[in-house]
C-alpha positions as CSV (number, residue, x, y, z in Angstrom):
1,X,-26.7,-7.3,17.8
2,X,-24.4,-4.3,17.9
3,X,-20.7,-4.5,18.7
4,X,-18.7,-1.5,19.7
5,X,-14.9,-0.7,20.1
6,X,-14.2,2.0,21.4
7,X,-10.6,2.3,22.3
8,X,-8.3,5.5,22.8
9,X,-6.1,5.8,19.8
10,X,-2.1,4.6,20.8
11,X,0.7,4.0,18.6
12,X,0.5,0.6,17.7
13,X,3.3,-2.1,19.1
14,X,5.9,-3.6,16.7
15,X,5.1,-7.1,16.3
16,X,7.4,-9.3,18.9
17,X,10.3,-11.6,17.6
18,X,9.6,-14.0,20.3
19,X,7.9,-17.2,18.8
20,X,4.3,-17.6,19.8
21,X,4.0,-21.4,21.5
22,X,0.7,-22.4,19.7
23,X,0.8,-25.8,20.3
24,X,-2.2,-25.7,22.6
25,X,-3.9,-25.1,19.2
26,X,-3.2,-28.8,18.3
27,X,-5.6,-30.3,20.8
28,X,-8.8,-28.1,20.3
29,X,-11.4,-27.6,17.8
30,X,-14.1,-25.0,17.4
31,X,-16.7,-23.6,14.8
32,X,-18.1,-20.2,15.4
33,X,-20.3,-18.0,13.8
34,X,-20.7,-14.2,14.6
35,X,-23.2,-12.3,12.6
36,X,-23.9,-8.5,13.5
37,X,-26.3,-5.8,12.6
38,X,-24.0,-3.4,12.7
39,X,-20.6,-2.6,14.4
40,X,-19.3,0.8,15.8
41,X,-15.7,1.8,15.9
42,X,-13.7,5.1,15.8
43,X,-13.8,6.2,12.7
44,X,-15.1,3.5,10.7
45,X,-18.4,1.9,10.6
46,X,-19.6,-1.1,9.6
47,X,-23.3,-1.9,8.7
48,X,-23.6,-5.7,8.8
49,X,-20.9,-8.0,9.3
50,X,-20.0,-11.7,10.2
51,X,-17.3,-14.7,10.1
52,X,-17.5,-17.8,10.4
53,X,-13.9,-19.5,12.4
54,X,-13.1,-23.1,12.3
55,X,-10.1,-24.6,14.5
56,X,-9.2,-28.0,13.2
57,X,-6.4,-29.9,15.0
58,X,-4.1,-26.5,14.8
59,X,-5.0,-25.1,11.8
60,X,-7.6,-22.0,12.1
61,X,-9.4,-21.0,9.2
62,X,-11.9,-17.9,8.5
63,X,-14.2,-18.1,5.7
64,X,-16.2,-16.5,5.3
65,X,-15.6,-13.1,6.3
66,X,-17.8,-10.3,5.4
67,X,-18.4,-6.5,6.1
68,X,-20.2,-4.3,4.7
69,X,-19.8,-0.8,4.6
70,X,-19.0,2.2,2.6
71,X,-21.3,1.3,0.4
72,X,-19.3,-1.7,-1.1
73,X,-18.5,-5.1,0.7
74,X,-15.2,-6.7,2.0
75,X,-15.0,-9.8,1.8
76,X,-12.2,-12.4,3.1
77,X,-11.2,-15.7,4.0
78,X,-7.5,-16.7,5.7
79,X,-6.0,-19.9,6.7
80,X,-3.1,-20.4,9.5
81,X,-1.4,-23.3,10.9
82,X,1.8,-23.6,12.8
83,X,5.0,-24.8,11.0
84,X,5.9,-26.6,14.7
85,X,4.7,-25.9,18.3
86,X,5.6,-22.6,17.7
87,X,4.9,-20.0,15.3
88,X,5.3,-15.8,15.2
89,X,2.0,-13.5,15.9
């Protein structure tokens, strides 16, 4: 599987102050697993990558995540969950 973005470059929006209502989050749960061969963007790319997401009752987690490219390998994990019914992007 190969995933491309290919987007023209834009200045990138400043990040809104308008709280995000996430409380939708609260009622779904979800496991997913994307694994890739390799993945084409501008200027960067990536020769095997994956993550794997779990949604829990609001709280998203991603761990593993892994890319690998430049010759080394990134590797991440990250945890959110909303203070409230809202939260900011």
């Amino acid at each position: 599987m190969t995933a491309v973005f290919d987007q023209p470059e834009t200045e990138p929006e400043a990040p809104s102050e308008t709280p995000l209502d996430a409380s939708f989050l609260t009622g779904l749960n979800a496991d997913i697993q994307v694994r890739a061969d390799s993945i084409a963007m501008p200027k960067v790319s990536v020769n095997r990558g994956g993550f794997h997401l779990r949604l829990e009752d609001g709280r998203l987690r991603i761990d593993p995540l892994e890319l690998k490219l430049a010759g080394g390998t990134v590797k991440a994990s990250a945890t959110a969950q909303p203070a409230g019914s809202q939260c900011h992007p």
